[in-house]
N, C-alpha and C positions, 0 to 999 in steps of 0.2 A: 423226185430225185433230191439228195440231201444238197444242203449247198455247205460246200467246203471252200472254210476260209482259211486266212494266211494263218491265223493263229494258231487252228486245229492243226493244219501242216506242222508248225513250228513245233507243235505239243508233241506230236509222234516221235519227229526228228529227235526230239530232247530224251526224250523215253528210249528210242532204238538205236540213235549214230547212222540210220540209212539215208540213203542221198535224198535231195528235197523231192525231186519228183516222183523215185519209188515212194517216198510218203502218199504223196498227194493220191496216185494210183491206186494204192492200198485204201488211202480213206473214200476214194470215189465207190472202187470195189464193196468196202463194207458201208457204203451210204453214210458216212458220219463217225461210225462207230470206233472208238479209238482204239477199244481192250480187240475187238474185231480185226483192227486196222494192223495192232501189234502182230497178232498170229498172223496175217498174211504175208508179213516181211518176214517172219522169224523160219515160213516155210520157204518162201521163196530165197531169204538173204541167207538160212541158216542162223547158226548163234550170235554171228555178228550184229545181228538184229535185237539183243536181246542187252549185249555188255553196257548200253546205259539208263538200263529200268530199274536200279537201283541207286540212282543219283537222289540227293537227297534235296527237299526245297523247302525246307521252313529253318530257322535260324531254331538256337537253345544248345542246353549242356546238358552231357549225360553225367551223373555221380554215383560212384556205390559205396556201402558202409558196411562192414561188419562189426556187431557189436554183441561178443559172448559168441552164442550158440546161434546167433540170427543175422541174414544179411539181407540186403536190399541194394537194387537198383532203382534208379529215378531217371527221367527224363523230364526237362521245364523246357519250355518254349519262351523265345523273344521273339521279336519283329526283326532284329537286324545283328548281325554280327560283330558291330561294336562292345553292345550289351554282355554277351559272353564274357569280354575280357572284363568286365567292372565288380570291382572285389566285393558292394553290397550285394550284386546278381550273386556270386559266386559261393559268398558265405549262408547265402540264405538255400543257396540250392542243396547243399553239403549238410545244413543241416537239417533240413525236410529229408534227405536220406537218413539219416541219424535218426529221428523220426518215426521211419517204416518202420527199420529194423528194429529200435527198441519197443515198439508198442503194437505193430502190427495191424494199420487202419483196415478198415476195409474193401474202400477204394478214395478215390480223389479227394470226395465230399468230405470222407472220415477224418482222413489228412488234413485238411483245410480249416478243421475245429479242433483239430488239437495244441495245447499253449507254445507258445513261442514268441520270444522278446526281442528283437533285433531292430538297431538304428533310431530304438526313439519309437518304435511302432511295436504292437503289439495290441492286445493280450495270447493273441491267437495268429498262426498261420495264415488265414486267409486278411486279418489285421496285416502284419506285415507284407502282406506282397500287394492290395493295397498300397500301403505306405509306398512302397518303393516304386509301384506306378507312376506314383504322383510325384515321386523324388529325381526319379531317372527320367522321366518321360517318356517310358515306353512301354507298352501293353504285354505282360508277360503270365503265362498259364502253367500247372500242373499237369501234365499229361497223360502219364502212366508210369505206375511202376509194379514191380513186381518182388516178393519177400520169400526168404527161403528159413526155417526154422525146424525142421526135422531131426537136427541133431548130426546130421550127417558133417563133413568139413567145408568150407566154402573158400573158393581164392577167387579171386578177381582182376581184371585186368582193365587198364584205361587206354585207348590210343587217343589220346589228345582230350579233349576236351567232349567229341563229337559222336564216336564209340566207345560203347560200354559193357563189358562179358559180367556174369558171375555165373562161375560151376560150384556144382554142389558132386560132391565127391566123396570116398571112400580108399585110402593109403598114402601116396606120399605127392606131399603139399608141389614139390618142384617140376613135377610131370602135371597135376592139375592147371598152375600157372602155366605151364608149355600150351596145356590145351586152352586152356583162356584166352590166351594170343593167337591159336592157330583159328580158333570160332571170330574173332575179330579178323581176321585175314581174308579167311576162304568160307565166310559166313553161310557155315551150314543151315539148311532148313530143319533138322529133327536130328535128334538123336541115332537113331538106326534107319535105315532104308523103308522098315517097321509102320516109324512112325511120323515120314512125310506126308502132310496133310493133302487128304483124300484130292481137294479142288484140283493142287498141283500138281497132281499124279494122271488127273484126267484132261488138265489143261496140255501136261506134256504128251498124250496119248493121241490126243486130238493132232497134232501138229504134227508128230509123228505119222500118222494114218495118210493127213495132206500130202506130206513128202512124200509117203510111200507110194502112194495113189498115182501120184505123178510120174512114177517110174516105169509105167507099163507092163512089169512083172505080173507072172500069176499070182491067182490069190494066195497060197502058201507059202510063196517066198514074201508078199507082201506082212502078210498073218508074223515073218519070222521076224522081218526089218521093222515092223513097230515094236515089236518085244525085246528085241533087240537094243533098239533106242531107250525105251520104256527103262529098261534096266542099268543102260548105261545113264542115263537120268537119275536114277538113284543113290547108283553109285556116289556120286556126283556132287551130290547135296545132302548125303546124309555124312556124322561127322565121323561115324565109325569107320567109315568106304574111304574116305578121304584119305589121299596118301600128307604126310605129317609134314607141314611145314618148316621144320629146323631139318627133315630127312628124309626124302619125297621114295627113298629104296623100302619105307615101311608105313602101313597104314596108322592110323589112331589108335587103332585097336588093337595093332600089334608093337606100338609105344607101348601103350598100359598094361599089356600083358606083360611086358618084360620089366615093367616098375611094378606094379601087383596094384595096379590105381585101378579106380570100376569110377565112371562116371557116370552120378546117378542122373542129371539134369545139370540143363544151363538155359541162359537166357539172355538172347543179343539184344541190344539197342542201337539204331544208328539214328542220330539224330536227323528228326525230321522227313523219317520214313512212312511212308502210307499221306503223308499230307503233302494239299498242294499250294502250294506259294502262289499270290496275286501275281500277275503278269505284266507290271505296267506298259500301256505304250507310247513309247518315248517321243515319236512321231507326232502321234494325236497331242500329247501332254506338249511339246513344245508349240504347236497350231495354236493347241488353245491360249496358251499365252501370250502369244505374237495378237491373235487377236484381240486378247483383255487389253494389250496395251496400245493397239489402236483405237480402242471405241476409248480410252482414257481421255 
């Protein structure tokens, strides 16, 4: 039998919003397993279970740039939320977008050797951040980015420092910006229902089945109630199905129709998604030092 600690409870909790002891149940239930742990609250608590697995836990800024016929998002990692606000983080991050867009790396590495002068450091990108490590004091990385150059139009949107849109589009500029902010909002997974990624479609199918299962219906009305879900999930998270955030009486799709926009692609960032943040404990860390300064 797995042994479940306070942390791993706390890791669920943080992940799902459910009470600490359905956590704990759930993770006894799946032996440890926390992605496991997830789906059993999400079947038993429903959605509720679900509204904080998109919290985000690593510090950085997201930036995007269009330059000409070519645009770029980036995301740069720090250790702490200070750093964000410091105008050498800031300038250097803005201009590593600058960067993508006009030369087009290949990934991180590419980026990293391409020239760039900033604060006295230099000759190269991975020179200056570097430098600024040493300057700021604090550990800061390239993460990912992504470039769009097809020719097509591109608009962009920033909500803070923290989320970052860029669509790549086709008619008029004022309804692609509308969609910019509405994929920053209600951050769809895929473009059409099409092309929600395969995992998600089976991870929601799965849950779905659980719930249905538990309902004691036959199998045909159960057969109906996951397909049922299955599609209301799609709905859901794809950006075309999405009813429009400035006008919730018509979907995306039925905005762009009526502006003559086709959007071809887009690409979210929210800072400090998919990674996890050390967890210090405060507990232990003050012990420890009550007894450093006894053996003093």
């Amino acid at each position: 039998m797995a042994v479940i600690t306070a942390s791993m409870v706390a890791e669920l909790r943080a992940r799902t919003d459910a009470p600490m002891m359905e956590c704990k149940k759930a993770l006894i239930e799946a032996e440890g397993d926390l992605v496991r742990g997830e789906e059993i609250l999400r079947v038993k608590l429903g959605n509720k279970a679900g509204k904080a697995s998109s919290r985000v836990t690593a510090e950085g800024v997201v930036a995007a740039a269009v330059v000409g016929n070519a645009g770029a998002l980036l995301e740069v990692n720090c250790e702490t939320d200070f750093v964000t606000k410091n105008d050498a983080f800031l300038a250097f991050v803005n201009a590593c977008s600058k960067l993508v867009a006009e030369h087009g790396p290949a990934d991180v590495v590419a980026l990293s050797a391409l020239p760039l002068a900033q604060e006295g450091f230099g000759p190269t990108v991975e020179d200056v951040r570097r430098g600024l490590i040493g300057k700021i004091g604090e550990n800061m990385s390239l993460r990912r980015f992504k470039r769009y150059a097809s020719g097509a139009k591109l608009a962009s949107y920033l909500h803070g420092t923290r989320i970052g849109v860029l669509v790549e589009f086709d008619g008029d500029e004022t309804a692609a910006k509308d969609v910019a902010m509405h994929v920053a909002a209600m951050k769809p997974a895929a473009l059409s229902s099409a092309e929600v990624p395969a995992e998600l479609v089976a991870r929601e199918r799965s849950i779905a089945e659980q719930k249905a299962a538990e309902s004691g219906k036959p199998a045909e009305i159960v057969a109906k109630m996951v397909e049922g879900s299955v599609q209301k999930f799609l709905k859901e998270v794809s950006l075309l199905n999405q009813s429009f955030v400035k006008n919730d009486k018509q979907t995306v799709e039925q905005m762009l129709k009526a502006a003559g926009t086709t959007i071809r692609s887009f690409t979210l960032y929210v800072v400090g998604e998919g990674i996890e943040k050390k967890v210090d404990d405060f507990a232990a860390e003050v012990a420890a030092q009550v007894a450093a300064a006894k053996g003093q």
